[in-house]
C-alpha positions as CSV (number, residue, x, y, z in Angstrom):
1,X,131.5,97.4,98.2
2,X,133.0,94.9,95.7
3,X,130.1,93.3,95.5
4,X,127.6,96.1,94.5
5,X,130.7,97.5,91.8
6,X,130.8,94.3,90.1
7,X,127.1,94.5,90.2
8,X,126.8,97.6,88.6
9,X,130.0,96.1,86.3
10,X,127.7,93.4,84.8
11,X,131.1,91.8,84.2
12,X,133.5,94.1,82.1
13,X,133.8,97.1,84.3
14,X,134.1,99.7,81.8
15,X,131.0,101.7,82.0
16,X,131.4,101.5,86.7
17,X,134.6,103.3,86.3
18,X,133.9,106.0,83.6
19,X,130.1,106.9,86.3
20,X,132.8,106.6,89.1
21,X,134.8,108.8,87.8
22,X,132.2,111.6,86.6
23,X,130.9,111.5,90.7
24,X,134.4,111.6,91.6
25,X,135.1,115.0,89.4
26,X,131.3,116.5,90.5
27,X,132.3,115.7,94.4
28,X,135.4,117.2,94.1
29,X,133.6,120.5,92.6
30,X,131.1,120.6,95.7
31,X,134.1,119.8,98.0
32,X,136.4,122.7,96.2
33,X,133.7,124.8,96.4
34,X,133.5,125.2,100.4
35,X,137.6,124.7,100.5
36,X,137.7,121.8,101.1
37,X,140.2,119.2,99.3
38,X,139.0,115.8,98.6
39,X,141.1,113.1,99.1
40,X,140.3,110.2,96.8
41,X,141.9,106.5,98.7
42,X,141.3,103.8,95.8
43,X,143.2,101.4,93.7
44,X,142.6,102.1,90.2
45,X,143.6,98.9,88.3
46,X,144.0,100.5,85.0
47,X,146.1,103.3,84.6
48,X,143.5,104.8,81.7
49,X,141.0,105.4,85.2
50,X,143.5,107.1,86.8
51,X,144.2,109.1,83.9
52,X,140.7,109.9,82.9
53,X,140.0,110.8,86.6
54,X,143.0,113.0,86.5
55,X,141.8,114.9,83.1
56,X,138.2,115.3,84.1
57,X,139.6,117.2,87.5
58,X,141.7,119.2,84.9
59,X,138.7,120.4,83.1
60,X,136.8,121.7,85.8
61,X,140.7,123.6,86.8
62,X,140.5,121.3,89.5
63,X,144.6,120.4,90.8
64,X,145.0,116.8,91.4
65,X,148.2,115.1,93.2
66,X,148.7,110.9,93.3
67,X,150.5,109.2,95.5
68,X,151.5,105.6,95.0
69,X,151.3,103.5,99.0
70,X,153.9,100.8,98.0
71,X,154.7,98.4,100.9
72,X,157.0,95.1,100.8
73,X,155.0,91.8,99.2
74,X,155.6,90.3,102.9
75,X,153.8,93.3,104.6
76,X,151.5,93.2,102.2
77,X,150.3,89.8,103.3
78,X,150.6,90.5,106.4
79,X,148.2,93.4,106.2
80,X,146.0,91.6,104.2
81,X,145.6,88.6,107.3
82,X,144.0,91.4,108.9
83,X,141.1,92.3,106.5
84,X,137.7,91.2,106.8
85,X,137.9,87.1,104.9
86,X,135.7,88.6,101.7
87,X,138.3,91.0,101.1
88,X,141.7,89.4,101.2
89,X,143.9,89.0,98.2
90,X,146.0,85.9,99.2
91,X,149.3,84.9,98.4
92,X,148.0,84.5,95.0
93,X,146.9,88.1,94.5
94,X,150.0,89.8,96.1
95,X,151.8,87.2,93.2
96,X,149.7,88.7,90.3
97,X,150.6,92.2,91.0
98,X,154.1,91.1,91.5
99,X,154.2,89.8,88.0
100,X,151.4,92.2,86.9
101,X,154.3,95.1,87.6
102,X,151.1,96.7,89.2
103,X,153.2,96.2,92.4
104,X,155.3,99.3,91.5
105,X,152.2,101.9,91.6
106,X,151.0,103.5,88.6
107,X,153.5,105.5,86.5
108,X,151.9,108.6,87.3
109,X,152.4,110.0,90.7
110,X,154.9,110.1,93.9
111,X,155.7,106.5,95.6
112,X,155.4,106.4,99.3
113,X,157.3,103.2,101.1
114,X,154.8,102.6,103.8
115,X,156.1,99.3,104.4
116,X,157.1,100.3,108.2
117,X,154.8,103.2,108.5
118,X,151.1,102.6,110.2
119,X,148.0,104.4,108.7
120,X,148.5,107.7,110.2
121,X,152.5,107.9,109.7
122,X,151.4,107.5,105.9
123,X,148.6,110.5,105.9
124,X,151.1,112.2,108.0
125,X,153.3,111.5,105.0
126,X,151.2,112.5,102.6
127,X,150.0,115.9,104.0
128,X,153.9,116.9,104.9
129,X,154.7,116.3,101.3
130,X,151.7,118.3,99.9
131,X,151.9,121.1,102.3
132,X,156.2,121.6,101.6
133,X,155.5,120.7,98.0
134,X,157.3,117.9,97.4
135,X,154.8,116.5,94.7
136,X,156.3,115.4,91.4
137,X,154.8,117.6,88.9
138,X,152.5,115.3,87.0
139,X,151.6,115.7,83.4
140,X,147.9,115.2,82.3
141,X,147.3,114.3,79.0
């Protein structure tokens, strides 16, 4: 939960995201083992996460594909009415990653307009994309 990562945070975050990470890349290996891919659904607020997630896959020759779930500000909040109280954004938040140009998705990765889609159509989405290839080739530095 929120709660127990900013917890764990002790305020600047640094150190939750870097043992996140690590557990992300040993999962993966356990899942990649049985053939299994893992599907990671997260919002990484800090491009360097993504990235470091993304190199630590690399060195275990794990393959790793991002896909950005943009919607519309208005669906957005519309979305958001429907989450439990403790985890809404507001008006406010949808405005900070408006002029945070966070609202665009990360620079790495393949953006998805899920604005009018529901849950499924955008997993359905995803896996058509995958599975045909249509995955921008993503550089990992």
């Amino acid at each position: 939960s929120d709660a127990t990562l900013e917890a764990v945070r002790g305020g600047d975050g640094h150190g939750v995201a870097a043992l996140l990470n690590e557990w992300l890349v040993a999962t993966a290996q356990v899942f990649d083992a049985e053939g299994i891919h893992l599907v990671v659904d997260w919002h990484f607020p800090e491009d360097h996460e993504l990235r470091d997630l993304r190199c630590g896959l690399t060195e275990h020759g794990l393959h790793s594909c991002v896909f950005n779930l943009l919607c519309s500000p208005d669906e957005h909040l519309r979305r958001d009415r429907q989450r439990e109280e403790d985890a809404r954004i507001g008006a406010a938040g949808v405005e900070y990653f408006k002029t945070e140009g966070s609202w665009i998705g990360s620079p790495d990765g393949t953006d998805i307009d899920t604005t009018t889609m529901t849950p499924t159509e955008a997993g359905d989405e995803i896996l058509k994309r995958v599975e045909a290839g249509h995955v921008a080739e993503e550089r990992v530095d």
